[in-house]
ZATIRO-9658 format. One line per field, with one value per residue: residue number from 1; y, x, z of N, C-alpha, C in turn. Coordinates in Angstrom, 3 decimals. Example, Ala and Ser with C-alpha at 12.3 -4.5 7.8 and 13.67 -1.06 7.14 Angstrom:
num <- 1/2
npy <- -5.690/-2.250
npx <- 13.190/12.850
npz <- 7.800/7.080
capy <- -4.500/-1.060
capx <- 12.300/13.670
capz <- 7.800/7.140
cpy <- -3.300/0.030
cpx <- 13.200/12.900
cpz <- 7.800/7.870
//
This chain:
num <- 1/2/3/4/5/6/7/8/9/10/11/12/13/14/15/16/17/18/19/20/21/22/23/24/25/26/27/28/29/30/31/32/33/34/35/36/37/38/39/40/41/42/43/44/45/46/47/48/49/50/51/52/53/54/55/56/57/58/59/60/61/62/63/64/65/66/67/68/69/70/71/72/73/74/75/76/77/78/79/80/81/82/83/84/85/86/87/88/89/90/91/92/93/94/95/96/97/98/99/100/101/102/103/104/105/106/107/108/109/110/111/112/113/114/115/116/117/118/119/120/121/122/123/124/125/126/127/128/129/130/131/132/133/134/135/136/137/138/139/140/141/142/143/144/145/146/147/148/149/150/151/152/153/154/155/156/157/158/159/160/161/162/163/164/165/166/167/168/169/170/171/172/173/174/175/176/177/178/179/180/181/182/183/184/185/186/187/188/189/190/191/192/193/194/195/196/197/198/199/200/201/202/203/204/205/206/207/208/209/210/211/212/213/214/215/216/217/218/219/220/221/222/223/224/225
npy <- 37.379/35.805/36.464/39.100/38.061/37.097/39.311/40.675/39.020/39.122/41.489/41.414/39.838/41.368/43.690/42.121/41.620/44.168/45.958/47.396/50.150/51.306/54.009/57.033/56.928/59.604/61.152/62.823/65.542/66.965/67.486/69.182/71.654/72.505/73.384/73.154/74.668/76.685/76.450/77.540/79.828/81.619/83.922/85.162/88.013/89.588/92.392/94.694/97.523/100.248/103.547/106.453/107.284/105.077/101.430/100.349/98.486/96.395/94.514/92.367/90.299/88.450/86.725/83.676/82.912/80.371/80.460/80.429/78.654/78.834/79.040/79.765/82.220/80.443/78.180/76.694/74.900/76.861/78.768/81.057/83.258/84.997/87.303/88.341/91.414/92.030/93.979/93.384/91.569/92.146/90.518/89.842/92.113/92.152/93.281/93.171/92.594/92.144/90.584/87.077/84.496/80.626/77.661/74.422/71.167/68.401/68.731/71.036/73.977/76.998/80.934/83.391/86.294/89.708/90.710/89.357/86.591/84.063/81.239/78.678/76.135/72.823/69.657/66.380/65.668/66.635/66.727/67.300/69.339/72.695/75.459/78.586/81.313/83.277/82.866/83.388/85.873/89.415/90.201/89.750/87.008/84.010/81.796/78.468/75.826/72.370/72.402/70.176/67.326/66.375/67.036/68.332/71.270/73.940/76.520/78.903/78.001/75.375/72.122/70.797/67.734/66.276/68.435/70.094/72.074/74.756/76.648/79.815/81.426/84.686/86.865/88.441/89.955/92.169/93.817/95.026/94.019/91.634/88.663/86.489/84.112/81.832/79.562/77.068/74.053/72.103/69.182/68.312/70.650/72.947/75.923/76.790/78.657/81.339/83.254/86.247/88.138/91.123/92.727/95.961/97.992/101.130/103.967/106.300/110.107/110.270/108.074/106.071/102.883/102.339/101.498/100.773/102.182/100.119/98.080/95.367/93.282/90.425/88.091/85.147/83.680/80.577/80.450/79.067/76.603
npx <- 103.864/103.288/101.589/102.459/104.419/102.120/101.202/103.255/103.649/101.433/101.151/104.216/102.713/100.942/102.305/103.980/101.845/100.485/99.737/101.362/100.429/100.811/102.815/101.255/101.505/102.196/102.279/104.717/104.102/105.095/104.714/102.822/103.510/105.239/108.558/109.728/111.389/110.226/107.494/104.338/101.793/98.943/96.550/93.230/93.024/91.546/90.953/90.336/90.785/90.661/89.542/89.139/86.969/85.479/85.114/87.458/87.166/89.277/90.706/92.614/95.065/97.287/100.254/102.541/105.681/108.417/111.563/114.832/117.621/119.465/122.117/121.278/121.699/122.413/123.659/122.383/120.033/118.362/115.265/114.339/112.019/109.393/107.327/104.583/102.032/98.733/96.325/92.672/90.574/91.942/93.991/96.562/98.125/100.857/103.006/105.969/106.244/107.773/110.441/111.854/112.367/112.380/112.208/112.585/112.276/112.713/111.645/110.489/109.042/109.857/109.310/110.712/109.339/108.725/111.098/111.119/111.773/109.599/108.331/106.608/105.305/105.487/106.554/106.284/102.216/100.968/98.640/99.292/101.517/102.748/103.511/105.798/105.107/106.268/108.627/111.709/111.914/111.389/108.727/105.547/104.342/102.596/100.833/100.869/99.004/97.834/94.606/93.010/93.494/92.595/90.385/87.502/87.913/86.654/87.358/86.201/85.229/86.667/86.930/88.586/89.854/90.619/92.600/94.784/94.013/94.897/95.394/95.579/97.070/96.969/98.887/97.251/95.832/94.456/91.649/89.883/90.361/91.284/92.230/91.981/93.023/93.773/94.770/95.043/96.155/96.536/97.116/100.221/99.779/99.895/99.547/95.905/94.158/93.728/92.811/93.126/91.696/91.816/90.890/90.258/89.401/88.847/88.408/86.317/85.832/83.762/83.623/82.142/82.658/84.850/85.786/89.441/91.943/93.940/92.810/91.332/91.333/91.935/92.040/92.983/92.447/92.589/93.744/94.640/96.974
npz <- 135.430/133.377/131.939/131.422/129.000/127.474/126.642/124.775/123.538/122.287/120.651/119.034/117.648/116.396/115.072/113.214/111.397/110.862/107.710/105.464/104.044/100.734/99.188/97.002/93.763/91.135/88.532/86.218/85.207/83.265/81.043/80.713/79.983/77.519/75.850/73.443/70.783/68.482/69.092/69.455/70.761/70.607/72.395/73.072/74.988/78.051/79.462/82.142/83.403/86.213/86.911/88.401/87.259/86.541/85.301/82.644/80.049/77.628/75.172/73.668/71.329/72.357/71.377/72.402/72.095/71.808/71.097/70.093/71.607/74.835/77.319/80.305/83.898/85.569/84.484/83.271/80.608/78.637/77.335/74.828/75.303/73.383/73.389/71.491/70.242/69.396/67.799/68.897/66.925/64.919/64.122/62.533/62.557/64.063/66.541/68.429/71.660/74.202/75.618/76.819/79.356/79.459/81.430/81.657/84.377/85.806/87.926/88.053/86.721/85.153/84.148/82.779/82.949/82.446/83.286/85.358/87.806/87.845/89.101/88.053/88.125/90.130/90.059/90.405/89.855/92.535/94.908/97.101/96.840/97.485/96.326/96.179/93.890/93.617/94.601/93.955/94.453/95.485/95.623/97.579/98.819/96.784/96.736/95.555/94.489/92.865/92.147/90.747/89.187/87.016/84.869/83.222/81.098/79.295/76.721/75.378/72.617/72.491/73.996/76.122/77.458/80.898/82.120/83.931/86.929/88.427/91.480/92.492/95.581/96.819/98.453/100.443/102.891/103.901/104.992/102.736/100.511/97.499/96.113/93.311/91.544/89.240/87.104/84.149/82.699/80.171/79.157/76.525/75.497/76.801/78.732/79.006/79.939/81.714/84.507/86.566/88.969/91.116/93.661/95.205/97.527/99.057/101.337/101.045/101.728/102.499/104.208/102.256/100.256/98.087/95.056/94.204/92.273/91.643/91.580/89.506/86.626/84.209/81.922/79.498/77.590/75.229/71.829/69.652/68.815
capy <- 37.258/35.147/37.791/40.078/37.569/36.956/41.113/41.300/38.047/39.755/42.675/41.368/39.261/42.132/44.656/41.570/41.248/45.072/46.430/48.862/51.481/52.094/55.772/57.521/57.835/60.693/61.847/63.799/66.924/67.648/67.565/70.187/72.948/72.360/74.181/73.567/75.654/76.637/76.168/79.065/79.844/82.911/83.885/86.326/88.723/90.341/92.842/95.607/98.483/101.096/104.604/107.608/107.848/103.590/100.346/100.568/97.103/96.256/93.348/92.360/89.233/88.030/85.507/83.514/82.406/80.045/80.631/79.868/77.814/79.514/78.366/80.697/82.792/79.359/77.186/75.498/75.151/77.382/78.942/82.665/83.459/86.483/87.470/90.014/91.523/92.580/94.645/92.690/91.475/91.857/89.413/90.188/93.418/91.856/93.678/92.643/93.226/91.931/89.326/86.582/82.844/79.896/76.752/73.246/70.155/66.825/68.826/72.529/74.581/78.278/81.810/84.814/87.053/91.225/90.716/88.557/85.160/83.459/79.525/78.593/74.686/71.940/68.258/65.619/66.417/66.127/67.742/68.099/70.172/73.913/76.550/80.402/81.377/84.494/82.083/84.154/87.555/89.723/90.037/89.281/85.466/83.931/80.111/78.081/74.456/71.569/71.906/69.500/67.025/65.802/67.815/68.523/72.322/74.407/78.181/79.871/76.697/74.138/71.368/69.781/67.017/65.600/69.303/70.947/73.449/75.534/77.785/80.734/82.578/85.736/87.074/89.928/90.009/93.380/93.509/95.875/93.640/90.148/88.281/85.450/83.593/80.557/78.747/75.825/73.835/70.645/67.859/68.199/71.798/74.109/76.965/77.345/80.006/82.032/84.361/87.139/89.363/91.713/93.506/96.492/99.024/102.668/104.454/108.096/111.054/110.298/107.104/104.872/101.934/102.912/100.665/101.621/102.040/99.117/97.000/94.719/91.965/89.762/86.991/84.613/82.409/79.663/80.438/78.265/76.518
capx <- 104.906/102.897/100.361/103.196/104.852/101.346/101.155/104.579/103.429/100.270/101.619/104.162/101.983/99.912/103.004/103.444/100.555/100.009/99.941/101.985/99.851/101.452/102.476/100.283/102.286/102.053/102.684/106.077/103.263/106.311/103.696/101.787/104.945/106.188/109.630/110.585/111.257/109.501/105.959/103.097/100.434/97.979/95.412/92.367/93.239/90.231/91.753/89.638/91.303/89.502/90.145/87.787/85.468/85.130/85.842/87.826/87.295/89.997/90.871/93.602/95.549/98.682/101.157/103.468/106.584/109.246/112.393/116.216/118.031/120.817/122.377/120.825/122.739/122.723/123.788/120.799/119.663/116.685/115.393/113.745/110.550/108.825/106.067/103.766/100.651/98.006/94.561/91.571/89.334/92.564/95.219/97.542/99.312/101.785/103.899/106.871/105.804/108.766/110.892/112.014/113.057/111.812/113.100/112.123/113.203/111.577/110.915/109.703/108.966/109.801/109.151/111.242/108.455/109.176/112.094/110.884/111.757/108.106/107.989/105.156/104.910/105.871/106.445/105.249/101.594/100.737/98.072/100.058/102.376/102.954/104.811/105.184/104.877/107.665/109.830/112.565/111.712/110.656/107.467/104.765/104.272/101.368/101.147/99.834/98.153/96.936/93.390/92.483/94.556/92.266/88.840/87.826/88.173/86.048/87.772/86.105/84.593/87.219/86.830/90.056/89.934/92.437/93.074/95.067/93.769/96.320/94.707/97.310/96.011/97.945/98.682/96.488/95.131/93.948/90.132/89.495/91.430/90.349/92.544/91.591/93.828/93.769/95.572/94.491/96.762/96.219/98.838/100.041/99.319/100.192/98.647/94.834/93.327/94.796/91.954/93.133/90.893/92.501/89.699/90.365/88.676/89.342/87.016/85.911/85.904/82.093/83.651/81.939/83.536/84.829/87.263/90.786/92.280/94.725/92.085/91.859/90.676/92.319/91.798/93.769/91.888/93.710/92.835/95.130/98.242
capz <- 134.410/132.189/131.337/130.299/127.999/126.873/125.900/124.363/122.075/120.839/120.546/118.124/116.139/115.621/114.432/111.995/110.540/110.125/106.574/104.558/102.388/99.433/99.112/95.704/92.729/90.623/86.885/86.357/84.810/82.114/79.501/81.039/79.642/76.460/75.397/72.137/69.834/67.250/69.687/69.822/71.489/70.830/72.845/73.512/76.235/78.324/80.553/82.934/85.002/87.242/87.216/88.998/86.791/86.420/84.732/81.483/79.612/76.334/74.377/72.416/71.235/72.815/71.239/72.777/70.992/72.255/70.539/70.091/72.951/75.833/78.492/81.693/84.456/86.643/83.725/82.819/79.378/78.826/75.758/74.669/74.937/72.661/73.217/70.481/70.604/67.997/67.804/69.175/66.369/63.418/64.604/61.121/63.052/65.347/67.169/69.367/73.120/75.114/75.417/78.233/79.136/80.040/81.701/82.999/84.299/85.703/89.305/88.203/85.604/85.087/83.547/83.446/82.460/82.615/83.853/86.679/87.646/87.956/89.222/87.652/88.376/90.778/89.498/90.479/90.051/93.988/95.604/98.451/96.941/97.278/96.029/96.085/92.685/93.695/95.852/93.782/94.106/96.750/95.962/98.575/98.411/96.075/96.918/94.336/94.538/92.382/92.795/90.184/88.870/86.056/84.875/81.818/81.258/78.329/76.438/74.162/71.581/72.331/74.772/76.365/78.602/81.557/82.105/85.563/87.885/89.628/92.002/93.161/96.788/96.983/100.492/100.923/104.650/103.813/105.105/102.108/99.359/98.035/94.615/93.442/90.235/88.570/85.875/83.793/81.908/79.339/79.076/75.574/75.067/77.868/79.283/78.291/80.238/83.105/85.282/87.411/89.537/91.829/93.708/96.503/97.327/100.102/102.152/100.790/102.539/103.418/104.740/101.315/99.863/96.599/94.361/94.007/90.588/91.607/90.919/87.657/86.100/83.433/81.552/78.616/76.870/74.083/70.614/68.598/69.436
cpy <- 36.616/35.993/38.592/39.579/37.467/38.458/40.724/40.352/38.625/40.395/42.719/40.460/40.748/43.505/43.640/41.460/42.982/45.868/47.407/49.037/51.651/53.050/55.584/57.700/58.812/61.011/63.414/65.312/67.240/68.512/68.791/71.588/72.641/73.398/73.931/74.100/75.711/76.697/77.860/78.780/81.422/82.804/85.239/86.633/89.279/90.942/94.021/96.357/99.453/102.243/105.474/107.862/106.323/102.507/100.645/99.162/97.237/94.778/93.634/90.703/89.249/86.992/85.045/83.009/81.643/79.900/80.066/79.351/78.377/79.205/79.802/81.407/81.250/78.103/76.064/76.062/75.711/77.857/80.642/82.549/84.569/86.467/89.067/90.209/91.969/93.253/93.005/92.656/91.834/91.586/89.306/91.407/93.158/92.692/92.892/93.365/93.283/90.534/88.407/85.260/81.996/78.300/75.128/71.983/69.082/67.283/70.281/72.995/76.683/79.250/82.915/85.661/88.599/91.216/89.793/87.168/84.498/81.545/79.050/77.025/73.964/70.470/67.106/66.579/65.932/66.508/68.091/68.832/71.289/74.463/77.905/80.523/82.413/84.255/83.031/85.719/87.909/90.226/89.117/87.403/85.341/82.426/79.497/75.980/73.640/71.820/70.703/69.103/66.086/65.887/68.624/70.408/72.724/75.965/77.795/78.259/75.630/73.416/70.780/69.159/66.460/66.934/69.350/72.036/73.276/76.390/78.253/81.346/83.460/86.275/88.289/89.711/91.123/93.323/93.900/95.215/91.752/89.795/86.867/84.807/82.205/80.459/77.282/75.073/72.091/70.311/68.045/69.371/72.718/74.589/77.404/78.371/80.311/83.240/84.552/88.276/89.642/92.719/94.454/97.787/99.872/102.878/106.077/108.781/110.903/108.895/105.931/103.865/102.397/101.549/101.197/101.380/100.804/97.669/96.473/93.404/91.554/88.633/86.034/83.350/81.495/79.698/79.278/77.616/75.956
cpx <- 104.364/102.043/101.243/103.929/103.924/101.426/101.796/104.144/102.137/100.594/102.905/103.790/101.118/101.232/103.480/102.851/100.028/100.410/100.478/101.339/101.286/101.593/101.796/101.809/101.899/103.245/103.583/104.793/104.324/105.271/102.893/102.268/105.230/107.276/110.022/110.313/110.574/107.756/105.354/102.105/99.687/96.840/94.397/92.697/92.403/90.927/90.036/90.008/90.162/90.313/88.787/87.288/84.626/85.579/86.378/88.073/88.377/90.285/91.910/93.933/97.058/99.251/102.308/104.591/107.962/110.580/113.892/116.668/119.093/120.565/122.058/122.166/123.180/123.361/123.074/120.385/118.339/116.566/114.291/112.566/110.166/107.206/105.398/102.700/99.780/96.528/93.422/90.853/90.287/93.882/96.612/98.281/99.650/102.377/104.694/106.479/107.049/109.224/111.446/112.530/112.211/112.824/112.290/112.644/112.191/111.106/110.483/110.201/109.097/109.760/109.430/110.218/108.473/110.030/112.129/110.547/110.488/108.168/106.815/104.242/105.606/105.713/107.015/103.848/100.697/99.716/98.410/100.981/101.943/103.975/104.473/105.728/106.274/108.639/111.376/112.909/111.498/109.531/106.590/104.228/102.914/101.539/100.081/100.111/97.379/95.487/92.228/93.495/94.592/90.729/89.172/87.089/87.262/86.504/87.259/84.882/85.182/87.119/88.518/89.599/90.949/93.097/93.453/94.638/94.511/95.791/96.237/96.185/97.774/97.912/98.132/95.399/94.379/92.646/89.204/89.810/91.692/91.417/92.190/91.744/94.007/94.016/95.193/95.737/96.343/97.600/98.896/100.196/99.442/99.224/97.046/94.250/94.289/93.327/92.630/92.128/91.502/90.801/90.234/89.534/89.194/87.942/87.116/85.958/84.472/82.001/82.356/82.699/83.759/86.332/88.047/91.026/93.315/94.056/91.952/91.189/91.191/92.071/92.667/92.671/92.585/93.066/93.114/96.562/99.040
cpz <- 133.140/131.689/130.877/129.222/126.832/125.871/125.292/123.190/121.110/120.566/119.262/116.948/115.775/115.073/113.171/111.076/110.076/108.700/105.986/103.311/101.499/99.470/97.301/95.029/91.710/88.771/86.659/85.712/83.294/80.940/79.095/80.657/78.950/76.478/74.499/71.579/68.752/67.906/69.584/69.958/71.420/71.262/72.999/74.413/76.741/79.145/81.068/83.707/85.254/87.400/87.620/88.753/86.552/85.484/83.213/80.799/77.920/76.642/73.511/72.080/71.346/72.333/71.686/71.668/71.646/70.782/70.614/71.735/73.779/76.887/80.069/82.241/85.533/85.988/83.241/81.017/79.163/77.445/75.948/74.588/74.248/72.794/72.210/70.783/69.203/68.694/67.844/67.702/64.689/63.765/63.603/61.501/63.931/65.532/68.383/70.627/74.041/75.210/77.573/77.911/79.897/79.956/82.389/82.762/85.083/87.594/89.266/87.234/85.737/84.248/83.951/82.169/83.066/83.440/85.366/86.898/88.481/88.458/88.991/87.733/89.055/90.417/90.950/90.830/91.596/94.172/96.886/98.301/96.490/96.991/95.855/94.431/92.870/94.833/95.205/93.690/95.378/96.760/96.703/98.423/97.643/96.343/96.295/94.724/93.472/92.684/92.490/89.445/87.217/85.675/83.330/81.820/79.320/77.939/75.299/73.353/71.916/73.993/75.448/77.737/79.663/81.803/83.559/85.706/88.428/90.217/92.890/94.420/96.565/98.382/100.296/101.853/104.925/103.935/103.779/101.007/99.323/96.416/94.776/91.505/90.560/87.348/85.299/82.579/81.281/79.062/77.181/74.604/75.737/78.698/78.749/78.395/81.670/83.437/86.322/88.039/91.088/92.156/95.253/96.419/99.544/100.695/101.629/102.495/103.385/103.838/103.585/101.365/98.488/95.899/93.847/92.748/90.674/91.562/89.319/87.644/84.639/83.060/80.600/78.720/75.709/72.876/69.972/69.089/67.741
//
């Protein structure tokens, strides 16, 4: 009996005496999305599709444009996005491309881009948190991750430091079919660069590997904000 009183007394001096970790705190990201109005962002576009005879590389310049303020279909205050485009290499012939909305709040950021509602960020910046990028759609899930929560990132000439990596995996289990996208964003300044490469490829009739035309490769680099 005295040996088990003895236990029960170490036992709780030592749940006493043991220490509570701190949980990590984390930086709301807000910064990492601007929305007001009046903001722009143009960038170099590198795109690459694949058709049966082989790669077709173009360039252009894309501008973003955040615009006037409206209240959403969910009642949230969001605001217009426009986006134009111009000829690679003479940036003075805009054209209107298409338009859209964008929305965020102190736990996620979003983009209705071609008609499709996009979740494009998760706040706090965690690295334990995930999210499907088409949690509202029914497209095939894409689950996207902090991968860096503070690295200094280089487009084109300009330097920015303290930048986020967002790495997206897309579900393709397909033995034949490999993507592999990432997003970089600076506190302050948004979106800097965005790389997409979509890579699949079929089997010929003489049983080859050949790459499908649903292959691609994209890029966005930040010219000017």
């Amino acid at each position: 009996m005295a040996a088990l009183r003895l236990m029960l007394l170490t036992s709780l001096i030592a749940l006493g005496c043991r220490r509570t970790i701190p949980q990590p705190t984390y930086e709301s990201g807000t910064s990492l999305f601007p929305i007001d109005s009046g903001l722009s962002w143009t960038y170099l576009v590198r795109e690459t599709t694949y058709t049966t005879t082989g790669p077709v590389p173009h360039s252009y310049y894309l501008r973003l444009r955040i615009d006037s303020a409206l209240i959403d279909a969910y009642g949230r205050p969001s605001r217009y996005v426009v986006w134009d485009t111009a000829p690679f290499l003479d940036s003075s012939q805009w054209g209107f491309y298409r338009v859209g909305l964008i929305y965020r709040d102190e736990k996620q950021a979003e983009l209705w881009e071609n008609n499709t509602r996009l979740l494009m960020l998760r706040f706090p910046l965690s690295p334990d948190i995930r999210w499907n990028r088409y949690e509202y759609t029914h497209h095939p899930p894409e689950i996207c991750f902090y991968a860096h929560l503070d690295t200094t990132w280089q487009v084109l000439n300009q330097t920015y430091p303290h930048s986020v990596w967002v790495l997206r995996r897309a579900d393709t289990t397909a033995l034949l079919e490999k993507a592999y996208f990432y997003e970089v964003y600076q506190r302050g300044t948004g979106l800097i660069h965005v790389q997409e490469r979509y890579d699949k490829f079929d089997l010929d009739n003489n049983g080859t590997l050949v790459r499908s035309t649903d292959s691609y490769y994209r890029e966005l680099l930040l010219l000017h904000r």
